[in-house]
C-alpha positions as CSV (number, residue, x, y, z in Angstrom):
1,X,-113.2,0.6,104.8
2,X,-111.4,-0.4,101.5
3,X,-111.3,1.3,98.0
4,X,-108.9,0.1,95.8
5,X,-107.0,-1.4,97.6
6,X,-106.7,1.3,100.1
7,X,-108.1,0.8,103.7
8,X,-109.1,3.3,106.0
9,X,-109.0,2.8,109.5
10,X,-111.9,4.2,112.4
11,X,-111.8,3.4,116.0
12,X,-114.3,3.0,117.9
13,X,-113.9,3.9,121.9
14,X,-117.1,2.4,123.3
15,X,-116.7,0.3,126.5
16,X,-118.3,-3.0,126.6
17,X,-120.2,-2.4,129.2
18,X,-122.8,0.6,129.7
19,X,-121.7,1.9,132.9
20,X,-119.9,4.7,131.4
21,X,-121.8,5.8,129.0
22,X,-125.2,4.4,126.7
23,X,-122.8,3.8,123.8
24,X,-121.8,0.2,124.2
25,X,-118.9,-2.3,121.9
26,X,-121.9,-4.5,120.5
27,X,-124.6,-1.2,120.3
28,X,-121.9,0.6,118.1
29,X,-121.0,-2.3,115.7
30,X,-125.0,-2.8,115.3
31,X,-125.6,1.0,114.8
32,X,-122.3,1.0,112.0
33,X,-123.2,-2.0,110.4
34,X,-127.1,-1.6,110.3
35,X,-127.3,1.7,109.9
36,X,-124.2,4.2,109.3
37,X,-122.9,2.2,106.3
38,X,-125.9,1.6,104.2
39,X,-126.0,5.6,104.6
40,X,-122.6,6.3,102.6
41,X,-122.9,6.2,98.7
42,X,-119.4,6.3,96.0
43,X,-118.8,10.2,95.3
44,X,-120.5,11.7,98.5
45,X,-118.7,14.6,100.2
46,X,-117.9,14.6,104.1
47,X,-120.4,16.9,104.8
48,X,-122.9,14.8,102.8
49,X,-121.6,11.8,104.9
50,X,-122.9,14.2,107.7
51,X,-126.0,15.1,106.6
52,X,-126.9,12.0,106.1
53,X,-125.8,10.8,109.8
54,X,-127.9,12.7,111.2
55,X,-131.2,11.0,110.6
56,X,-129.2,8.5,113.3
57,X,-130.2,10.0,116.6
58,X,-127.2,9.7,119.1
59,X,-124.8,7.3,118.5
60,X,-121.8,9.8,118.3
61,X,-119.1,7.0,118.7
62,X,-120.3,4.6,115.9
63,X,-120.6,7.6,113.9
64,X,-117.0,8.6,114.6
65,X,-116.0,5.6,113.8
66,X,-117.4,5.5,110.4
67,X,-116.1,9.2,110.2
68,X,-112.8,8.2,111.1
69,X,-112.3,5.7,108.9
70,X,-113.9,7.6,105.7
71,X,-111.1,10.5,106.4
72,X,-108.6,7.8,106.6
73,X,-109.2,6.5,103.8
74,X,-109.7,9.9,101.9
75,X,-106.5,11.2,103.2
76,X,-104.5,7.6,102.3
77,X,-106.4,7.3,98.9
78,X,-105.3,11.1,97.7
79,X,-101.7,10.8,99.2
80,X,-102.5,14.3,101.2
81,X,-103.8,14.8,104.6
82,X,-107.3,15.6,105.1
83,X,-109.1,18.5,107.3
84,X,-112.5,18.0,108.5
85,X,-112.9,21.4,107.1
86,X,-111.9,20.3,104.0
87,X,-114.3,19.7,100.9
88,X,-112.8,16.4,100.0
89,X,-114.7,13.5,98.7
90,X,-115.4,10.4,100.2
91,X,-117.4,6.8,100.3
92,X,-119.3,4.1,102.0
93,X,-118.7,1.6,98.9
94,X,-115.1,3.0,99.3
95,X,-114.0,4.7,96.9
96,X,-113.1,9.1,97.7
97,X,-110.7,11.6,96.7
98,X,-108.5,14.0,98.9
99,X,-107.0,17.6,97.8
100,X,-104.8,19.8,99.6
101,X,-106.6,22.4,98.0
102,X,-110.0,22.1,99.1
103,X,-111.4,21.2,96.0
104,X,-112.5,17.9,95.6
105,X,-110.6,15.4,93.2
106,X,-111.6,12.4,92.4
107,X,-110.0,9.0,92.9
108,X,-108.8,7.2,90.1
């Protein structure tokens, strides 16, 4: 994910192969690309992110990986590390906001 000129980073740990587990390399990408992404709006909150995720049944790792990325970003955006506890900001078109604080701040 990019804002600004700031890129956030999410792995995903899906095999390619569904011996493992149902979660496959190409199932993931389609589930992030299709789905996940057109879920995350400019100015939504982590736990919005979340809310909003969960209309996606399953699907933990693609979600993780959007997750990832979006917390990422947050934390490389605001210049602070990020908590998932935390009440910071964050985006699907890429833009979010950090704060040590808890309080969300947006990114210039």
């Amino acid at each position: 994910m990019e804002a600004g000129g700031v890129v956030g980073w999410g792995e995903c740990v899906a095999d390619p192969d569904p011996f493992y587990a149902a979660e496959t390399t190409t199932s993931a990408r389609h589930i992030v690309t299709e789905f996940l992404l057109p879920l995350v709006e400019a100015g939504m909150t982590l736990g919005e992110v979340d809310s909003r995720f969960q209309h996606v049944r399953g699907n933990r790792m693609a979600k993780a990986t959007v997750e990832n990325a979006l917390v990422d970003l947050v934390a490389k955006a605001g210049g602070s590390r990020s908590t998932s506890s935390s009440a910071d900001r964050a985006s699907g078109s890429r833009r979010g906001s950090a704060s040590g604080s808890r309080r969300p701040r947006p990114i210039s």
